[in-house]
C-alpha positions in Angstrom: -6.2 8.5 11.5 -7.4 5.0 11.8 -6.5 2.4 9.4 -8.4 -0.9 8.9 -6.3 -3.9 7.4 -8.7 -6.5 6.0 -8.2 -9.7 3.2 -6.2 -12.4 4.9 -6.5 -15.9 5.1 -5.5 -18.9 4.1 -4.1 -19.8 0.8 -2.1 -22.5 -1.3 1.7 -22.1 -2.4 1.3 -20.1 -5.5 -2.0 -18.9 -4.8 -3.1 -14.9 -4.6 -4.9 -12.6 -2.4 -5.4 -9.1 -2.1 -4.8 -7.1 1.0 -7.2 -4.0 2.0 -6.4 -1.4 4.0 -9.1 1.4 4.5 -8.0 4.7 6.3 -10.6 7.1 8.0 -10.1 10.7 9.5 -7.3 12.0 7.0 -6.7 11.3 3.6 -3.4 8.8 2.5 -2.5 10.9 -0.3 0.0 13.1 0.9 1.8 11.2 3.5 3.9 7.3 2.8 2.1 4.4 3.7 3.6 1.3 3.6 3.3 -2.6 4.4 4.9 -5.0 6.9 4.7 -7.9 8.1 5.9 -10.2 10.9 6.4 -14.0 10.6 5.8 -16.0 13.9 8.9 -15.8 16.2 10.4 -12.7 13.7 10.8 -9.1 13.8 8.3 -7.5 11.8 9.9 -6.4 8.5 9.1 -4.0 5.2 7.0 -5.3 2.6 6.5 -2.1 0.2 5.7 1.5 0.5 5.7 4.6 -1.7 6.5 7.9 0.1 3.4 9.7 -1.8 0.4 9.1 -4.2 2.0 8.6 -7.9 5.4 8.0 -6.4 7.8 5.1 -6.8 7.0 2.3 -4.8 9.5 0.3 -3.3 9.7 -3.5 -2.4 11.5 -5.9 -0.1 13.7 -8.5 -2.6 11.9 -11.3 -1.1 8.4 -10.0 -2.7 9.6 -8.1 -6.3 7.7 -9.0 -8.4 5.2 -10.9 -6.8 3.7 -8.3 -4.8 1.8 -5.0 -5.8 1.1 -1.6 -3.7 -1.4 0.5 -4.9 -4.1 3.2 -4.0 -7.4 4.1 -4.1 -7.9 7.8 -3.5 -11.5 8.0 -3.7 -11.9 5.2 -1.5 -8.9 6.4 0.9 -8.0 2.6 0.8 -4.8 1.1 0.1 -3.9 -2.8 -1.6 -1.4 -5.1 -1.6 -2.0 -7.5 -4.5 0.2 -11.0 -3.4 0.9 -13.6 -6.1 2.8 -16.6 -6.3 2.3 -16.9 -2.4 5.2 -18.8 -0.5 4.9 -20.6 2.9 7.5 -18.3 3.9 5.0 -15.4 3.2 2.8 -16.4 6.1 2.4 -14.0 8.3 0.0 -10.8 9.8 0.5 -8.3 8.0 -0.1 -4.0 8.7 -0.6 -1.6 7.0 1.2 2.2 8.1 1.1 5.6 7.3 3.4 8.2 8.1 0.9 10.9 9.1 3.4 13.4 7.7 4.7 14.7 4.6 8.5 14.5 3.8 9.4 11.1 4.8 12.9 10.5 3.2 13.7 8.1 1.3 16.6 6.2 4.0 13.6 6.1 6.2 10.8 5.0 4.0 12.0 0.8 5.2 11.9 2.0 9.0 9.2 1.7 11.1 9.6 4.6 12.7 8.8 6.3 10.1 5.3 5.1 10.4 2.6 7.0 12.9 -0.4 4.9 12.5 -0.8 1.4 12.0 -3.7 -1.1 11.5 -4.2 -3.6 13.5 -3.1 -6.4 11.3 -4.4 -9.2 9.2 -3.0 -13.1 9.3 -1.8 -14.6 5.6 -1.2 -18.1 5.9 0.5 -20.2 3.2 -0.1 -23.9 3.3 -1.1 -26.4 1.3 
């Protein structure tokens, strides 16, 4: 599976964009995928993920209810919709999936629990 991150850039405080994330080789729908993201001179750190198509999603505090996972199954392409953008937001972001079904939920956070990851795209929030 290869996964293709795309949509960064830069962007005002309280500004939006929308991350893109399209997978080739196996479909998404079965397995978790998730977003992280690591701030410069951080760990990378959980943003969202949902443990299969029409499942819960789950967010880090620091982005409920500003942030928004969602799917595409005919395009095999995952979003994250990011509004109300902080300069504490800035930084690159991935996109994961698991590769596998039956991801519990204590592991859906962990990175881990991730097999293949994009390579990253950079969200800077500046004015």
């Amino acid at each position: 599976v290869q996964l293709q991150a795309s949509g960064g850039g830069l962007v005002q405080p309280g500004g939006s964009l929308r991350l893109s994330c399209v997978a080739s080789g196996d479909t998404l729908d079965h397995y978790a995928i998730a977003w992280f993201r690591q701030a410069p001179g951080k760990e990378r750190e959980f943003v969202s993920a949902t443990r299969r198509r029409g499942g819960h999603i789950y967010y880090a505090d620091a982005v409920k209810g500003r942030f928004t996972m969602s799917r595409d199954s005919a395009k095999n392409t995952m979003y994250l919709q990011m509004d109300s953008l902080k300069p504490e937001d800035t930084a690159v972001y991935y996109c994961a999936s698991s590769g596998v079904t039956g991801i519990i939920l204590s592991a859906i956070r962990v990175e881990d629990s991730y097999t293949y990851w994009g390579q990253g795209t950079l969200v800077t929030v500046s004015s």
